[in-house]
C-alpha positions, 0 to 999 in steps of 0.5 A: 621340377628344377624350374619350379624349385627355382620358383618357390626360392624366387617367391621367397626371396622376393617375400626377404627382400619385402621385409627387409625393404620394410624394415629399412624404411621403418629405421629411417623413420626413427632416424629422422625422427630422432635428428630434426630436419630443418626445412624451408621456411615458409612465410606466415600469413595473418589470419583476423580472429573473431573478438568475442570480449564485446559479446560477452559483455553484452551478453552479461549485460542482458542477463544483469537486466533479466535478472533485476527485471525477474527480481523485481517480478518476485518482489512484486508478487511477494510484496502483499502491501496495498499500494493504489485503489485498484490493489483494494478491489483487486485483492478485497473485493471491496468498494473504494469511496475514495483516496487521501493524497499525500503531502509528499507528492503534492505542492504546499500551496495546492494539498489544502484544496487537493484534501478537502477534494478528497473528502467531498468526493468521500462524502458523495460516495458516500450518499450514492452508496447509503440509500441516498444520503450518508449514514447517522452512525458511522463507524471508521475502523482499520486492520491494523495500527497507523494506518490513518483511521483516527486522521480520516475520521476527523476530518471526515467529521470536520468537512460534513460539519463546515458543510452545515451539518450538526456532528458528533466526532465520538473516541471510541477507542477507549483503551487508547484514546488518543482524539482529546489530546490531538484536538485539545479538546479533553474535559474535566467534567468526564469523556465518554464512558460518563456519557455511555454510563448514563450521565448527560452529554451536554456538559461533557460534550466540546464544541470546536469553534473554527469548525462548529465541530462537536467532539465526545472524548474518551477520558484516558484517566478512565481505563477500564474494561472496555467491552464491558462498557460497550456491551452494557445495557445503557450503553445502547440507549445513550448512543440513540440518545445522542443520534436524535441530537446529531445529524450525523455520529462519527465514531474513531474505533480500534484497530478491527484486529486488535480488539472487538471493541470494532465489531461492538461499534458496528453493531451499534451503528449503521455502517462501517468504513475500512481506512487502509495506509498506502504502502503499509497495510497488507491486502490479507489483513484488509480481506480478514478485517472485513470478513470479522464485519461480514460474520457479525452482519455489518453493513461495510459501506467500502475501503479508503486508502489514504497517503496515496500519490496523486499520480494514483488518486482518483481524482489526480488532475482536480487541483488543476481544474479551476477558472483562470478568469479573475476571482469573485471578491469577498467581504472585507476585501480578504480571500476566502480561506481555503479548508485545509483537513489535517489532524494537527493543522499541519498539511505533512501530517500523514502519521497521527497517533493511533491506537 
């Protein structure tokens, strides 16, 4: 019994002793901690570190040009403005006679041959698509203001008349006429609503010497109602009246979204052409413009997109294309003059006034 009491006070003793050793070493602990140690110093190493500042800016580089390249997606997609022939078919589903080019993108001494190429090629297309032949009443109209319609038209008139034919150029935007005073061609006998009312065309009617053009201006003293006029009975039989005269009657209509006068116009003729201005008119007015003459049942022959770069026009290397060889003489001993279409007799004339 005494050895095992001996024991049990062993166990005990040994479990004070624990604690006590545990005890010391935690106040040994805090001691140090309280009073830092200065070890041996221990020489430093370099160790290289990765430069990230290079990649960062390439990294924000690479997002400057994502996000320009996405901007101009946006714009591009946002942008509804016909800008080439292919925009036309694409966003109208109209044929395309052809394309004026713009000065702009073209050396002076080649835009006279590059636009009177330009309207040949029109004038082709159009005797492909009008059964063999262009129509004798035509009607040039546009979605909208400034986009080229009354330029295209007389030069449109002007080449089928230096090509032999017998044209009449007709103003018919009789709310803003603008050809008498572009052409210098106004007449104090009377204009157009004269001849519409009934009156004789032929002391009305100016003859352009240069050309042989023939030109019926709207009077602008004459301001009335002009779908009435349009619209009137006689209206109708002096229009056949002038069509056994002529070979071919070119009509400059108003804007097809501004008024109906258009639409009158093109029941009073045979077909219609649609003029757009590269960079200024939309693809939804163009679609809607041609819809108004689909309701009626006008015959659109097509679309022309006129002030177009040459890099996009359709035909872009035809004023290159010529013979190297000496040139044929002529009479007199004078070049033949090249035919330079513009509406003012200037070759940067992009911007007539228009209705």
């Amino acid at each position: 019994l005494d050895m095992r009491t001996s024991e049990d006070n062993l166990k005990q003793n040994l479990q004070m002793l624990d604690t006590v050793n545990r005890r010391i070493a935690e106040l040994n602990i805090e001691q140090d901690r309280r009073f830092p140690r200065v070890e041996k110093p221990v020489p430093a190493t370099l160790v290289g570190e990765d430069d990230k500042r290079l990649k960062y800016a390439g990294a924000t580089v690479f997002a400057a040009l994502a996000c320009g390249v996405g901007l101009a997606l946006l714009r591009d997609k946002m942008d509804k403005t016909l800008q080439t022939p292919a925009d036309i078919t694409r966003q109208t589903d109209l044929l395309i006679l052809g394309t004026t080019t713009s000065s702009r993108t073209i050396k002076p001494a080649m835009f006279a041959e590059q636009i009177a190429g330009d309207y040949q090629t029109i004038r082709t297309n159009l005797g492909l698509l009008y059964n063999g032949g262009m129509p004798k009443k035509l009607v040039v109209s546009s979605a909208g203001m400034r986009e080229g319609k009354t330029t295209f038209a007389v030069n449109l008139a002007t080449s089928l008349a230096k090509s032999g034919k017998k044209v009449l150029l007709i103003d018919g935007d009789l709310r803003k006429p603008d050809i008498g005073h572009m052409l210098n061609v106004l007449n104090n006998e009377g204009g157009l609503q004269n001849v519409l009312l009934g009156e004789d065309p032929a002391g009305i009617v100016c003859v352009l010497p240069t050309s042989g053009l023939h030109v019926l201006a709207a009077n602008p003293r004459y301001l009335g109602d002009a779908y009435e006029l349009l619209t009137s009975p006689t209206t109708a039989g002096q229009m056949e009246r002038l069509a056994r005269e002529y070979d071919h009657l070119i009509v400059d209509s108003p804007p097809a979204l501004a008024f109906p006068d258009a639409l009158v116009w093109a029941k009073l003729t045979d077909a219609v052409i649609l003029v757009s201005f590269a960079g200024q008119t939309t693809a939804p007015d163009l679609k809607e413009a041609k819809e108004r003459f689909a309701r009626i049942r006008a015959r659109i022959l097509g679309a022309v997109l006129s002030n177009v770069p040459i890099d996009q026009s359709l035909y872009r290397y035809s004023y290159t294309y010529r013979s190297r060889g000496p040139q044929p003489s002529h009479k007199g001993g004078k070049p033949k003059k090249k035919m330079l279409l513009s509406s003012s007799g200037q070759a940067d004339s992009e911007h007539p006034p228009e209705a």
